[in-house]
C-alpha positions as CSV (number, residue, x, y, z in Angstrom):
1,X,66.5,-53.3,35.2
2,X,65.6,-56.6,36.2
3,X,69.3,-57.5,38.1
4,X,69.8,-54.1,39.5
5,X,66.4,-54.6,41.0
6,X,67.5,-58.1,42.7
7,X,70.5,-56.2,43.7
8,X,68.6,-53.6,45.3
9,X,66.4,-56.4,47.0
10,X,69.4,-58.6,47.9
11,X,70.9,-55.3,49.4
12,X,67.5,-55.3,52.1
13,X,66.8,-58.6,52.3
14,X,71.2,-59.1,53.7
15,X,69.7,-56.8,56.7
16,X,68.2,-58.0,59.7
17,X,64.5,-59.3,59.4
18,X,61.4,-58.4,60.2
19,X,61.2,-60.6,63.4
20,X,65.0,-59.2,64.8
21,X,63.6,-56.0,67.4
22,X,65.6,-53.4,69.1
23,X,63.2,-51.8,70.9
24,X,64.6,-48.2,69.9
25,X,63.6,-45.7,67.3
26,X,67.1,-44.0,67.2
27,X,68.1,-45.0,63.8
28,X,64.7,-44.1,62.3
29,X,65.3,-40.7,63.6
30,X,68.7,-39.9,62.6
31,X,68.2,-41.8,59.2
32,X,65.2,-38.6,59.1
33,X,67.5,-36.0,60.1
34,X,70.4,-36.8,57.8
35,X,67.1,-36.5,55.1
36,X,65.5,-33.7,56.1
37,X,62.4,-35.2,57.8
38,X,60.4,-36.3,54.7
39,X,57.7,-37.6,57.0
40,X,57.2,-33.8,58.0
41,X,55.6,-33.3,54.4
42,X,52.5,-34.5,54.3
43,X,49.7,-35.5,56.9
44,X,49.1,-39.2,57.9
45,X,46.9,-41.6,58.6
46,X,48.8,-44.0,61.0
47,X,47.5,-47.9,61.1
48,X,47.9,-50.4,64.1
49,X,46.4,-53.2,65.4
50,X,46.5,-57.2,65.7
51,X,44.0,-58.2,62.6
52,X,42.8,-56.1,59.5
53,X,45.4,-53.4,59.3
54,X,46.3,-54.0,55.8
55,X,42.7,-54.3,54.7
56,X,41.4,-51.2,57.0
57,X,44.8,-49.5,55.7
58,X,43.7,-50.4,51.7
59,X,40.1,-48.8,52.1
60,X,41.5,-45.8,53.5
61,X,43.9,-45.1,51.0
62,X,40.8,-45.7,48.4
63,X,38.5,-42.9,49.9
64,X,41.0,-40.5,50.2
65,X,41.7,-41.0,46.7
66,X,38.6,-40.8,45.7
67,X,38.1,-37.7,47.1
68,X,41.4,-36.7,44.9
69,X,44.2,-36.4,47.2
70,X,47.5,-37.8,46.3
71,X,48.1,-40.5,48.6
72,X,51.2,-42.5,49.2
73,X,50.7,-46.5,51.7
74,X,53.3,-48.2,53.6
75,X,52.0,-51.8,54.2
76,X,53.6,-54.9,55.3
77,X,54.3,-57.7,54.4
78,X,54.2,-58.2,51.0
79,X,52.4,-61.4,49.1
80,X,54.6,-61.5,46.2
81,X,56.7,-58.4,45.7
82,X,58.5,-56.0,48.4
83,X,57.8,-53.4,46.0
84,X,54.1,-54.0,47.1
85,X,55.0,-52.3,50.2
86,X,55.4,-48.4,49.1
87,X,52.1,-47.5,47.1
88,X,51.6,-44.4,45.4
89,X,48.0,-43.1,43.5
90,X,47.3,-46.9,44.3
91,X,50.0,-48.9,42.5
92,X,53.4,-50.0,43.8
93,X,56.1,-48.2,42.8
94,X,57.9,-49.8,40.2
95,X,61.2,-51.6,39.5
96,X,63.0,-48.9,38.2
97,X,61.4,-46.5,41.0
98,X,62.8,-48.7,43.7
99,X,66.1,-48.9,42.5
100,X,66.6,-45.4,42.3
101,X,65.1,-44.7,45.6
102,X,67.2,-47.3,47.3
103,X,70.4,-45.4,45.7
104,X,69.1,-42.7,47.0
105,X,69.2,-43.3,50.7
106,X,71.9,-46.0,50.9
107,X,74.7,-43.1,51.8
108,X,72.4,-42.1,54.6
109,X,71.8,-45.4,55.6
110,X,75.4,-46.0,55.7
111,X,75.9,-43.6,57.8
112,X,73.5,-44.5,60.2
113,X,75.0,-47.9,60.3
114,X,78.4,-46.6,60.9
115,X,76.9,-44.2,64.3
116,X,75.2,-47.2,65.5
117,X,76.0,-50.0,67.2
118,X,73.3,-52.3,64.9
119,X,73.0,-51.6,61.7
120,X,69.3,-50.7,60.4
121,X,66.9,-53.4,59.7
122,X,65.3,-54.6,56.5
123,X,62.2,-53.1,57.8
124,X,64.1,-49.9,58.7
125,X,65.6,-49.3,55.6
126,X,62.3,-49.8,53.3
127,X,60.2,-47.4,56.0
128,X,63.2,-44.8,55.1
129,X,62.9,-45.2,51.3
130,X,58.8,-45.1,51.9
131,X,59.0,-41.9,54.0
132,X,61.4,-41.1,50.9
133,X,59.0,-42.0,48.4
134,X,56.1,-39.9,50.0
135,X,58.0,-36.2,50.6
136,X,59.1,-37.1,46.7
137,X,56.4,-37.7,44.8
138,X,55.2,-35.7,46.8
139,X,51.4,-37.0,48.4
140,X,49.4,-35.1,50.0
141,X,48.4,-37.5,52.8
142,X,50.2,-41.0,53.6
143,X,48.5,-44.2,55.0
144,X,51.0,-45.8,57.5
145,X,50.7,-49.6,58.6
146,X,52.7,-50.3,61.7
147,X,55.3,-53.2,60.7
148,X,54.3,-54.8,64.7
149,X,53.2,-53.0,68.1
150,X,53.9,-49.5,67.8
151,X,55.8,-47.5,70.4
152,X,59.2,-49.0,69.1
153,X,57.7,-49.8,65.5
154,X,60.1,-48.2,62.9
155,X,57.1,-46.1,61.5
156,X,56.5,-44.6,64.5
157,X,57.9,-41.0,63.7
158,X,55.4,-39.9,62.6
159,X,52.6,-37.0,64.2
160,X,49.9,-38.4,62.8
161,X,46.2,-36.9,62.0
162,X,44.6,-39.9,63.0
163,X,45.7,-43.0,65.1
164,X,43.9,-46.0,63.9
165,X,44.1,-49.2,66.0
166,X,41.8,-52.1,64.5
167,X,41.1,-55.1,67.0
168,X,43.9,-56.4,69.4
169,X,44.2,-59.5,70.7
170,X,47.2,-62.0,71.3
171,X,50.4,-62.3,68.8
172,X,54.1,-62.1,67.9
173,X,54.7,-63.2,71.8
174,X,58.1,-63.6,71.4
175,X,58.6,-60.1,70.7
176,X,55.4,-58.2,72.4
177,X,53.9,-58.8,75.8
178,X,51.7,-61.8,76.6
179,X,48.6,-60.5,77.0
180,X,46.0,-58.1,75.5
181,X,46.9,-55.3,77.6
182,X,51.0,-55.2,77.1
183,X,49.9,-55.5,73.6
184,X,47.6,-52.8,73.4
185,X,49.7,-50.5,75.5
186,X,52.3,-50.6,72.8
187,X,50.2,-50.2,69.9
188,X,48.8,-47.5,71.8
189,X,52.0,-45.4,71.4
190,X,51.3,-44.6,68.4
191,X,48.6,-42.0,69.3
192,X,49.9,-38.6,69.5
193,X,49.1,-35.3,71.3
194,X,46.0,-33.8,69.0
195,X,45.4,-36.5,67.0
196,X,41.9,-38.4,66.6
197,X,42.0,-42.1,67.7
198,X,39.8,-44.1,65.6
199,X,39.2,-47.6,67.7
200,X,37.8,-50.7,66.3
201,X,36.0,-53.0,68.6
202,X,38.3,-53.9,71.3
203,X,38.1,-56.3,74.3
204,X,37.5,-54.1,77.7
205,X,41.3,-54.9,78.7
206,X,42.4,-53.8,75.2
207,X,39.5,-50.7,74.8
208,X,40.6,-49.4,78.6
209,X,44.8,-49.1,77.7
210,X,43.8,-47.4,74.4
211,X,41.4,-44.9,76.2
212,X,44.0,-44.0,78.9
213,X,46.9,-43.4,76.9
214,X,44.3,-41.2,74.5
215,X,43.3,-39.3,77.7
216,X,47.0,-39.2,78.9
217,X,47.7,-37.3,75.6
218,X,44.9,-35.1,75.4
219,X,43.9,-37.3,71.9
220,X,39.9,-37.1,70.8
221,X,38.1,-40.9,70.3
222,X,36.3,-42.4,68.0
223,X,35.2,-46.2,68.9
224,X,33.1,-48.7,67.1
225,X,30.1,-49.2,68.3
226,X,29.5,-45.8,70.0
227,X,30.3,-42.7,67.8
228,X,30.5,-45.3,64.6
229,X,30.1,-48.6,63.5
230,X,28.0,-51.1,61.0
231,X,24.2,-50.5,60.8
232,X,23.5,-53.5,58.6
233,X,25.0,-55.8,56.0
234,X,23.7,-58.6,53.9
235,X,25.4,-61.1,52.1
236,X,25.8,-60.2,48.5
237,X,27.0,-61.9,45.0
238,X,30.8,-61.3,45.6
239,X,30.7,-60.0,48.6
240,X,28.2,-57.4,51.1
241,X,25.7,-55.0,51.3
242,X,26.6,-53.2,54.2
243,X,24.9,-49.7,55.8
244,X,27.4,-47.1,58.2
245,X,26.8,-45.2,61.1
246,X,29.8,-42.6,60.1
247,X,31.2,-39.8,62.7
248,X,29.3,-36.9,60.9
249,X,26.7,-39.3,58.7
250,X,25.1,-42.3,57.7
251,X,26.3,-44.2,54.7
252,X,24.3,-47.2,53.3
253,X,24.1,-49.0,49.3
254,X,27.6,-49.4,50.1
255,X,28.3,-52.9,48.2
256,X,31.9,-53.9,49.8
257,X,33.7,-56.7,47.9
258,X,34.6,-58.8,50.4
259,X,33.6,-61.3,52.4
260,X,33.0,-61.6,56.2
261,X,31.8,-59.1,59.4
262,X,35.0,-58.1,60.4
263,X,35.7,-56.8,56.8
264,X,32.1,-54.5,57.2
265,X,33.8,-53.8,60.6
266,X,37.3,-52.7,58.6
267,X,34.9,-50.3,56.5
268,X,33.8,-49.2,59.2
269,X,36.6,-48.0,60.7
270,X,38.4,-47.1,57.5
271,X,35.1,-44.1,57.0
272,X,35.5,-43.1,60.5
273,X,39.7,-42.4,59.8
274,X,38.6,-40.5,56.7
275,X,36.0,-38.5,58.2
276,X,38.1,-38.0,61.2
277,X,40.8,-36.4,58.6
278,X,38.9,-34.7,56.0
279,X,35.8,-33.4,57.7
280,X,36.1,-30.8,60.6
281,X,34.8,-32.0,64.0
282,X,32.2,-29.0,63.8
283,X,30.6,-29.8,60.6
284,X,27.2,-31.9,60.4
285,X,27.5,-33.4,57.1
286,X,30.4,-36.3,56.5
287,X,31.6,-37.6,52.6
288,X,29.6,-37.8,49.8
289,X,27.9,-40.8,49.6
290,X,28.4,-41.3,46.1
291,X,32.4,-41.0,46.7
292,X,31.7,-43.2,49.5
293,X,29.5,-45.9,47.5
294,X,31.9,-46.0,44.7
295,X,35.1,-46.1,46.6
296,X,34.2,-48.9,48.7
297,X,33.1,-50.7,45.9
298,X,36.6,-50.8,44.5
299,X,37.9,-52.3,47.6
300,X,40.1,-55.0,47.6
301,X,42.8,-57.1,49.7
302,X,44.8,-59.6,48.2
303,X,45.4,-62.7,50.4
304,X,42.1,-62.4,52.4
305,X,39.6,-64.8,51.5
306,X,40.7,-64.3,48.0
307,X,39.4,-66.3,45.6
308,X,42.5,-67.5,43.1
309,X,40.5,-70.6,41.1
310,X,37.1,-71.8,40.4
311,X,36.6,-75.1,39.5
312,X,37.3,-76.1,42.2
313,X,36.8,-72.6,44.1
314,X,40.5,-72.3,45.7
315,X,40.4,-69.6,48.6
316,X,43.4,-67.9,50.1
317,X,43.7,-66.3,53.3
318,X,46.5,-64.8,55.3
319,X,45.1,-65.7,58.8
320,X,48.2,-66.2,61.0
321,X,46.5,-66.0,64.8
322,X,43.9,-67.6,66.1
323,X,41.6,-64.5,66.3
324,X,42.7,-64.2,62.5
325,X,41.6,-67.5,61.7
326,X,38.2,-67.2,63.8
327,X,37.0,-64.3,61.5
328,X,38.4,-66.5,58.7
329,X,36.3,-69.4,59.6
330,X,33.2,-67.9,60.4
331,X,33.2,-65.5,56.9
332,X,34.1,-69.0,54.8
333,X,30.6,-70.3,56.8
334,X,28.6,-67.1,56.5
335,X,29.8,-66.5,52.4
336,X,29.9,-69.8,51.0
337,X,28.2,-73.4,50.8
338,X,30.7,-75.8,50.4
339,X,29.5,-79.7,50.5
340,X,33.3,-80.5,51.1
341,X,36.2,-78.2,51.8
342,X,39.7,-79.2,52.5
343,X,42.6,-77.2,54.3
344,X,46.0,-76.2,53.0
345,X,47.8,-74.8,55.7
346,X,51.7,-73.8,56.6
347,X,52.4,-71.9,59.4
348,X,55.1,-69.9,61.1
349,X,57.2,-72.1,63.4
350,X,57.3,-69.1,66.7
351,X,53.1,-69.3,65.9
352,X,50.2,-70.6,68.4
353,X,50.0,-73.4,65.3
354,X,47.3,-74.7,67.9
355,X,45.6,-72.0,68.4
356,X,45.5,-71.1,64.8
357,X,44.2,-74.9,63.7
358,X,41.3,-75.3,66.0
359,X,38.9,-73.1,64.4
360,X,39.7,-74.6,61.7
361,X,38.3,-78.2,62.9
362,X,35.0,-78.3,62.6
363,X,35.1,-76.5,59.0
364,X,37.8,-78.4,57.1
365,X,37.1,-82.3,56.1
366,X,40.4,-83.0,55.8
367,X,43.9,-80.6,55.9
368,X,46.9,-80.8,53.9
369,X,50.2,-79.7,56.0
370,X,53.1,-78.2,54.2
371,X,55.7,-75.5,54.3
372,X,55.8,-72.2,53.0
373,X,58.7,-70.2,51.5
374,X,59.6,-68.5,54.9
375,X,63.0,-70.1,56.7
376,X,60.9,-69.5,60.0
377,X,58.2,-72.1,58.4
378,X,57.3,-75.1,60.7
379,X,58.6,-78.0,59.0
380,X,55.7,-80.1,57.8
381,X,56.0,-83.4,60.0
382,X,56.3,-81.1,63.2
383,X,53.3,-79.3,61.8
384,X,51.8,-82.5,61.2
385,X,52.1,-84.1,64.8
386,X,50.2,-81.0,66.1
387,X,47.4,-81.1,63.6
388,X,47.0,-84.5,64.3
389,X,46.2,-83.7,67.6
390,X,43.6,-80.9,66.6
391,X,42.2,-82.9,63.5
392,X,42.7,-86.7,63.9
393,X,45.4,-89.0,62.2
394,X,42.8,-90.1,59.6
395,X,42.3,-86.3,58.7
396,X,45.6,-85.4,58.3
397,X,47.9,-85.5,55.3
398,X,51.7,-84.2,54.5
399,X,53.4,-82.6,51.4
400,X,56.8,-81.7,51.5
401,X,55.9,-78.4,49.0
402,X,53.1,-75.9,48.6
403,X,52.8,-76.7,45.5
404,X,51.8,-80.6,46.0
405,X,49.9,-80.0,48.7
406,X,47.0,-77.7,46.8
407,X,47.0,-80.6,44.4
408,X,46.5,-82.7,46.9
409,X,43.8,-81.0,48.7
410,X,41.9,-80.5,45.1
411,X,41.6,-84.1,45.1
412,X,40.4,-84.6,47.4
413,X,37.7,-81.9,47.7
414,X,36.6,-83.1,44.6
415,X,36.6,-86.9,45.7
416,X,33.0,-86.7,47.5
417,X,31.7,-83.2,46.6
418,X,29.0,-82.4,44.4
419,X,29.2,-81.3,41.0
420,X,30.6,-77.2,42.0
421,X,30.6,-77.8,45.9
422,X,34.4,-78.7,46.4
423,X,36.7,-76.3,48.1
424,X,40.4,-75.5,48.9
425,X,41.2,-73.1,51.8
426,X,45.1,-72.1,51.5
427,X,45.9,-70.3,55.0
428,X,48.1,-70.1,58.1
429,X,50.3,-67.3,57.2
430,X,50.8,-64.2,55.3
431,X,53.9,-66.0,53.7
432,X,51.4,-69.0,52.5
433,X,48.8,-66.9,51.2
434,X,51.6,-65.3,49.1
435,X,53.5,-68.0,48.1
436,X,50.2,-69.7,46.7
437,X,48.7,-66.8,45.2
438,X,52.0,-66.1,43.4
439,X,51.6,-70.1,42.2
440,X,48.1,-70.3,41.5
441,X,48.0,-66.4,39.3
442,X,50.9,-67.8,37.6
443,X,49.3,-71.3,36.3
């Protein structure tokens, strides 16, 4: 199974990437008319937004499972396996599963390719074998994760239940506007006539393009900090104690096993979705809280703030913007108490590298700068010239590989540090915090 598998994934990966756009959704809709609209079979939960997607999209897919629905995820990227990507009853499907699927909608795809003057994406053609996936399984309720914006996103046919846009701010500028607005306005797209928009915390440019397009298309609201939002959190051994202000009830005990505010905020936002979907508008009472408490405290995300090692504690994180890395930074300060901590970081050459580096200054002693596995990966000594700037020459040090570099930075967190204080942070893209996870799980 093994080679047909790395055919299948050579057969994608030969497409164009993730980062080529045609802003059009005309292949996505005749590859679901040649296949009978399998994302007409069951309801959805549709994800979009700058930060926390994946994580807001991961706790969603938990509670609804919990409450025993069937529930197939589309999320993107993947840390170590593409197969990561199309999750059903809460593993990805497997090797053998894939292959078959891809078989199964390669003739459609073909023909899609042949009516069209660009052939479908890499990120097309694993949406189609996700929608796929779902109508056969079949789930009773899918958990979407826009691949980037959302008007034009290949996802994006889809009427979904509930639109959930976690924070915007500033990112992949080279394909979405400039500013907050432009941005939110195409995220926005994604919220349909009827459907309940659940809002994170937004910016007042960001919150007023989400709540006109939602009034445009006669769509109810649901923002943080109004109709829901945290109550309370502590910090807690592994992670937080939080308390929720839901749209029909209050939730607290929750115990959420992760580390910073904006993952309480993710919570948050992932309770209000469910309760948006599952509980009718009329109705007083929300989830159990027992479902709630025990969902949530299953939680996960890989790659954020995930600790891979002990001894020294190596941390990985998948913060790729500089609003990403700001809620990185200040949950590494607010969750642990590291007498010396010491930055790996590869980035994304068509990045704000220096917007992503300069939270990162005042908590990093030193930083290690490297590459990741990406072809779009800064190369280290450009990298290096820029965090010079940011950090200092002194400060700074190069490795041609991910892999030396972590060494590196171990030794030197340990050089000064007291016995159990040293640290490694591995961050800067979602293709770094893979790429290390993958090396660290298997040494």
């Amino acid at each position: 199974m093994h080679s047909r598998y790395r055919e299948a994934q050579a057969g994608i990966l030969a497409r164009a990437g993730e980062s080529v756009i045609h802003p059009t959704l005309d292949r996505m809709r005749a590859a679901m008319d040649l296949l009978g609209h399998p994302q007409s079979n069951y309801r959805v939960i549709h994800v979009t937004g700058t930060n926390g997607k994946t994580s807001t999209a991961r706790m969603i897919d938990g509670l609804l499972r919990e409450r025993q629905l069937r529930v197939g995820r589309y999320t993107s990227p993947h840390l170590t396996s593409m197969r990561e990507r199309i999750v059903i009853d809460g593993e990805p499907i497997s090797e053998e599963a894939f292959v078959d699927l891809y078989a199964d909608v390669l003739p459609y795809v073909r023909m899609v390719d042949e009516g069209s003057d660009v052939p479908m994406s890499f990120f097309e053609v694993l949406t189609v074998m996700a929608y796929a996936a779902f109508a056969d399984a079949p789930v009773d309720v899918a958990v979407v994760e826009v691949g980037m914006g959302g008007t034009w996103d290949a996802t994006n046919v889809v009427e979904a239940d509930v639109a959930v846009v976690t924070p915007v701010s500033v990112d992949h500028t080279r394909y979405l506007s400039d500013t907050v607005e432009g941005i939110a306005e195409e995220k926005a797209g994604i919220i349909k006539p009827g459907s309940v928009a659940v809002l994170a915390q937004q910016t007042l440019p960001a919150a007023q393009t989400l709540l006109r397009r939602a009034a445009e298309v006669g769509a109810e609201v649901a923002r943080e900090g109004l109709e829901f939002g945290v109550l309370h959190r502590d910090l807690a051994v592994g992670g937080q104690q939080i308390a929720v202000k839901g749209l029909r009830s209050g939730y607290d005990g929750i115990f959420l096993p992760m580390f910073g505010a904006h993952q309480a905020s993710n919570a948050a936002v992932a309770l209000a979705a469910v309760e948006a979907f599952a509980v009718p508008s009329d109705r007083e009472e929300g989830l159990d809280p027992d479902l709630v408490r025990t969902a949530m405290a299953k939680a996960s995300s890989p790659g954020r703030l995930e600790i891979v090692r002990t001894s020294p504690t190596v941390l990985v994180d998948s913060a790729h913007n500089p609003a990403g890395m700001t809620a990185t930074v200040e949950a590494v300060r607010e969750s642990f108490t590291f007498d010396r901590l010491v930055g790996v970081v590869a980035v994304l050459a068509d990045k704000d590298v220096e917007g992503i580096l300069e939270p990162l200054e005042p908590l990093l002693g030193e930083v290690v700068v490297t590459a990741n596995s990406s072809p779009r990966a800064m190369p280290p000594r450009e990298l290096r010239e820029i965090a010079e700037e940011v950090f200092g020459a002194d400060r700074v040090h190069l490795a041609a590989r991910l892999d030396d570099a972590i060494d590196q930075a171990v030794t030197l967190a340990e050089r000064d540090a007291q016995f159990g204080g040293a640290g490694v942070l591995v961050t800067g893209s979602v293709v770094t915090a893979g790429d290390a996870t993958h090396l660290m799980k298997r040494e």
